[in-house]
N, C-alpha and C positions, 0 to 999 in steps of 0.2 A: 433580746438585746436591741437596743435603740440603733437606727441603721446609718444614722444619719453625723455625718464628717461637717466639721466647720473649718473653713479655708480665710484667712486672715489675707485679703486680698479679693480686686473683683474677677480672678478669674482664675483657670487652670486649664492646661491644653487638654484637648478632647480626647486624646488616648487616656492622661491620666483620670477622665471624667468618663470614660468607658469602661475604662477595668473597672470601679467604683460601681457603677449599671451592673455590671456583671457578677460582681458577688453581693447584690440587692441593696447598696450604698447609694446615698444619696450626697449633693455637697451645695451646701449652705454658705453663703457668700458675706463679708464685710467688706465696708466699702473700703477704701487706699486711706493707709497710715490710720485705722480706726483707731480712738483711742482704749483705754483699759475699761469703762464705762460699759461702751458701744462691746465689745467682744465680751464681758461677760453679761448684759443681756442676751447675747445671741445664744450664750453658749446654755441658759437659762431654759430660754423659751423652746428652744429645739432640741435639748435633752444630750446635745451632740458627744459619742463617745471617745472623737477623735478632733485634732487640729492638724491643719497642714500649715505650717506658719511660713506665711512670705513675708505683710507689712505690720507693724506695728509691736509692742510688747507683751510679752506673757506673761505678769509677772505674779507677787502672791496674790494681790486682791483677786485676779483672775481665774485663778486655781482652786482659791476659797469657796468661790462663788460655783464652781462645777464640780462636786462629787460624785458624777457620774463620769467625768473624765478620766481615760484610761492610758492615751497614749498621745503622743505629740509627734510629729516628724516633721523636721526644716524642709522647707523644699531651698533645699541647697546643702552647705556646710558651716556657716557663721549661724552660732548659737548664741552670741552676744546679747540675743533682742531677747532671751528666753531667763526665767529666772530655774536655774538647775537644781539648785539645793531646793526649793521651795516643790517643784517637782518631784525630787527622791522621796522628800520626805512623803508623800504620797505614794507614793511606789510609782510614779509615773516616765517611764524612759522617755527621752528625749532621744529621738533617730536622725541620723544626718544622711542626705544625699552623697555619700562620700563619691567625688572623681564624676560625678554626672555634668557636671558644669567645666571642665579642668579645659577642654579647648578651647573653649567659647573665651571663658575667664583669659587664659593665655594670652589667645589673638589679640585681645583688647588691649592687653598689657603692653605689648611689641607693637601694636597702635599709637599705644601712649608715647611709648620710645621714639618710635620714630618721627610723630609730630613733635616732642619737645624740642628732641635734639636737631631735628631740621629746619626748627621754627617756621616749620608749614604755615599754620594760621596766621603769624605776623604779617609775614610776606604776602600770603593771599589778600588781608587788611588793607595792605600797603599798594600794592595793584591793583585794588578794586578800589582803592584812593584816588588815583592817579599816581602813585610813587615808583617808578622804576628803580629800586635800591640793591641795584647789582653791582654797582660803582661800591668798593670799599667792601664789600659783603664778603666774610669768610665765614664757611662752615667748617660741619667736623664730620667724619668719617664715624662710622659705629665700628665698620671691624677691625678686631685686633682691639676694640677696646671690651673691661673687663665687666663682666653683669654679677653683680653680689645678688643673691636671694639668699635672703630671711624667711626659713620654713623650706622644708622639702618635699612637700607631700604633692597631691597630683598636679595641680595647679601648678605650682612652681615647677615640677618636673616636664612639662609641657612646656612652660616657658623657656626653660633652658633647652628644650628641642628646636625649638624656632629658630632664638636665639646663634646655636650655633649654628645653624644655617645661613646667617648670615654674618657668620666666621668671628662671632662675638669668644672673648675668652669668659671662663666660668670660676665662679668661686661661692660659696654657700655657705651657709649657719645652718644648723638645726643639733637641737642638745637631744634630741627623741628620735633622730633618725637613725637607720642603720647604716653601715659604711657602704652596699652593694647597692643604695639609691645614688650615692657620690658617683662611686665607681661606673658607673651602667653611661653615665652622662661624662667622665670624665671633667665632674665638680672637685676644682682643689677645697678641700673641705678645713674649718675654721673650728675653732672647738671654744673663741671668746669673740662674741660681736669686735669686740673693738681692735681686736686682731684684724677682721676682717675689712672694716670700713677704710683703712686707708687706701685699699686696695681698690675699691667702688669708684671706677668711672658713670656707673646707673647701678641704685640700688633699687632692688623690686619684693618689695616685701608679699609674703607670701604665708603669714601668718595669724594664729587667733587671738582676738579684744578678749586679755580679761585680765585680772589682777599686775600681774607679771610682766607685760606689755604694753600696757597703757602709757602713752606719751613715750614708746621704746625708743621715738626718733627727737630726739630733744635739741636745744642747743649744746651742749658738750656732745651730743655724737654727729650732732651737722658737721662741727670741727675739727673733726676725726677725718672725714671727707677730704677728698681732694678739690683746690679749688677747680670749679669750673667741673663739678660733677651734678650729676642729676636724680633726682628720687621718683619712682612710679611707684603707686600704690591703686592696686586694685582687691584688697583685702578689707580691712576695716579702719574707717575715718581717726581711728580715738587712740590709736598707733602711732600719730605724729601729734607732738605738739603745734598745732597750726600758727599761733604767733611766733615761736622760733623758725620752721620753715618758713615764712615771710622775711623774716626779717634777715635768715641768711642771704637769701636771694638777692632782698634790697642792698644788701650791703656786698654785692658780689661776688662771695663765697659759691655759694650753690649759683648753677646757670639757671634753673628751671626743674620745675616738676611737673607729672601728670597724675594726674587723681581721679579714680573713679569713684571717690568716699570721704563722707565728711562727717565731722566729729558730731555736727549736728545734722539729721538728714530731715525733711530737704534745709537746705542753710538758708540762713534770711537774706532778705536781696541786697541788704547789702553788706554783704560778706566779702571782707576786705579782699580774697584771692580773685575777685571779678575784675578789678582793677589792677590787675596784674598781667601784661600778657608772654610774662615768662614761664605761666603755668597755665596747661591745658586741662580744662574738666571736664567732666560727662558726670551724669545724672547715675550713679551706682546705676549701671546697664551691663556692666561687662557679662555679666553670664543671660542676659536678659537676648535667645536668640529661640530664633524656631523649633532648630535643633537640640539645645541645651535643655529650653520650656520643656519637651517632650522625655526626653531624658530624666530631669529633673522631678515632671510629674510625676512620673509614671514612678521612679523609685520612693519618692513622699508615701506616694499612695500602696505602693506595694508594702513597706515597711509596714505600716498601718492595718493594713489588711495582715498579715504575716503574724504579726503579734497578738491581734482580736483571733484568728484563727488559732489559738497555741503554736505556733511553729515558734521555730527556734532561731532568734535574732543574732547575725553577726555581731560578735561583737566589736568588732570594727566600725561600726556605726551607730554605737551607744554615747551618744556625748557626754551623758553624766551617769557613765558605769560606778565611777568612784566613788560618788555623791551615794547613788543608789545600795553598795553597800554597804559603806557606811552609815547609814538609815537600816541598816537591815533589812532592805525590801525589795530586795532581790529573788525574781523567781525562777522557776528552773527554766524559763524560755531565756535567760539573760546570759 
C-alpha cells in the first residue's frame, strides 16, 4: 500500500507528523486554499491513500481523479468544504475531529462576546485617536444576560461553561441533541428556533453548513431578536445571511456581531463588514491554537491510520455514515 497522506494545507503539528513517521507515513503538503486543480495533481502524482483536509475543497472532480484514495479525515469538524455524497459513493468515509478543537473554539467565542459587547476595539480606535469618549459612554453588563446557542455539541457545550462563569443565563436549540446535554449545563432547552430567539440577548451559533442551515440567520430571524442583541459566530460563514446582518445593524436592530467566518473565505477587501465597526472579525482562527493544532492533528491522523489498519472507526466520527450507506459501501470497520 502507498504510504503516503496528502494534507490540504502547508502544514501539520509535529506530533501529528510523528505518529504518521511511526506507522511508515509520509505527508505531502498543498499550499493555503489550493484549489481543486492543484490537489488533484498532488493527489495524482504521489499515489496518496489518504487526505487530512484543513484548506480548500474536495470535491467530485477531486475524487475522480484519485482512485486510489481510501479515506479523508477533517482535521477538525466542518465538513462543509468536502463533497460527502461524492465520497460515499466511493466508499470513502469522511472522519471528523469530533471535540478536539471545542476549547480553543470556545474561548474565541467569549472573545468575541466580550469585545463586541464591550466595544473594546472602538474605544481603543478612539484613544489611540486622541478621543477620550467617556463623557456620554454607556455600556452593558454580560451577566444576567441570556446566551442562546444553536447546536449543542462540544463546542457549544464549552462555551456555555465559560459562559456561565461569567454568570451569563443559558438557553439552547438543538433538534439531535439529548436532554442530559441541556440538563448537565443547566440549558433552558427550545425545541423551535424561533421560540428561542426572542430570548437571545447574544446568539452563538454552534452548528453545521449544509442544506438545512444555510442562511439559518436571515432577516426574519434577526427580527425575532431583541433589539440591541448580538450574534457571534464561530462555526460556519454560509449560516448567516451577510447582507441581512448588515443591514440589521445599520438600522439599529442588532448592536453588533463577532465573526470568525465568512460566507466567502478569505472575503474580498472589500467586504462591506470592514467598514463596519460594530462588528468584530478575525480570520476563521478560532480553533487555530497550539494546543488545539495538536489535538486536532494527531486525531486527523489517528483516524486515518485506524481505518488503513482495519480497526474499527467510531461512529461518532463518520460525517457521511448516512451517505455511505446509503451507497451501500459500507464496511464492517464503519
Amino acid at each position: 500500500m502507498n504510504k503516503t497522506i496528502l494534507v490540504t494545507g502547508p502544514d501539520l503539528d509535529p506530533s501529528a507528523v510523528a505518529m504518521l513517521a511511526e506507522h511508515g507515513f509520509k505527508a505531502v503538503h498543498t499550499p493555503p486554499y489550493a484549489d481543486s486543480v492543484v490537489i488533484s495533481e498532488l493527489l495524482k502524482s504521489t499515489g496518496a491513500v489518504g487526505i487530512v483536509s484543513r484548506m480548500g475543497r474536495l470535491d467530485e472532480s477531486v475524487m475522480a481523479s484519485a482512485p486510489h484514495l481510501r479515506v479523508i479525515s477533517k482535521h477538525g469538524v466542518g465538513v462543509d468544504n468536502i463533497d460527502l455524497e461524492a465520497a460515499a459513493r466511493r466508499g470513502i468515509p469522511v472522519l471528523a475531529a469530533t471535540g478536539a478543537n471545542a476549547v480553543s473554539v470556545a474561548e474565541h467565542a467569549i472573545a468575541l462576546l466580550l469585545a463586541t459587547v464591550k466595544r473594546i476595539l472602538p474605544l481603543d480606535a478612539g484613544l489611540r485617536a486622541g478621543r477620550w469618549e467617556k463623557p456620554g459612554f454607556s455600556g452593558r453588563e454580560i451577566a444576567g444576560a441570556t446566551l442562546a446557542l444553536v447546536g449543542m455539541g462540544a463546542i457549544a457545550q464549552a462555551t456555555g461553561h465559560i459562559a456561565k462563569g461569567l454568570g451569563m443565563e443559558l438557553a439552547g436549540y438543538d433538534p439531535f441533541a439529548g436532554n442530559a446535554v441541556f440538563e448537565s449545563l443547566g440549558v433552558v432547552r427550545y425545541t423551535a428556533l424561533e421560540d428561542m430567539l426572542p430570548k437571545a440577548d447574544v446568539l452563538s451559533l454552534h452548528c453545521p453548513l449544509n442544506d438545512q442551515t444555510r442562511c439559518l440567520l436571515n432577516a426574519g430571524t434577526f427580527a425575532l431578536m431583541p433589539k440591541g442583541a448580538y450574534v457571534i459566530n464561530t462555526a460556519r460563514g454560509g449560516l448567516i445571511d451577510e447582507a441581512a446582518l448588515l443591514a440589521s445593524i445599520e438600522a439599529g436592530h442588532l448592536a453588533g456581531a463577532g465573526l470568525d467566518t465568512f460566507a466567502v473565505e478569505p472575503p474580498k477587501a472589500d467586504h462591506p463588514f470592514f467598514a463596519e465597526n460594530r462588528i468584530v472579525l478575525s480570520p476563521h482562527i478560532g480553533g487555530v491554537t497550539r494546543e488545539a493544532g495538536a489535538r486536532v492533528g494527531v486525531e486527523a491522523v489517528r483516524g486515518i491510520l485506524q481505518f488503513l489498519d482495519g480497526g474499527q472507526v467510531p461512529t461518532e466520527r463518520i460525517a457521511n455514515r448516512k451517505q455511505l450507506e446509503a451507497a451501500n459501501t459500507v464496511s464492517g470497520q464503519i
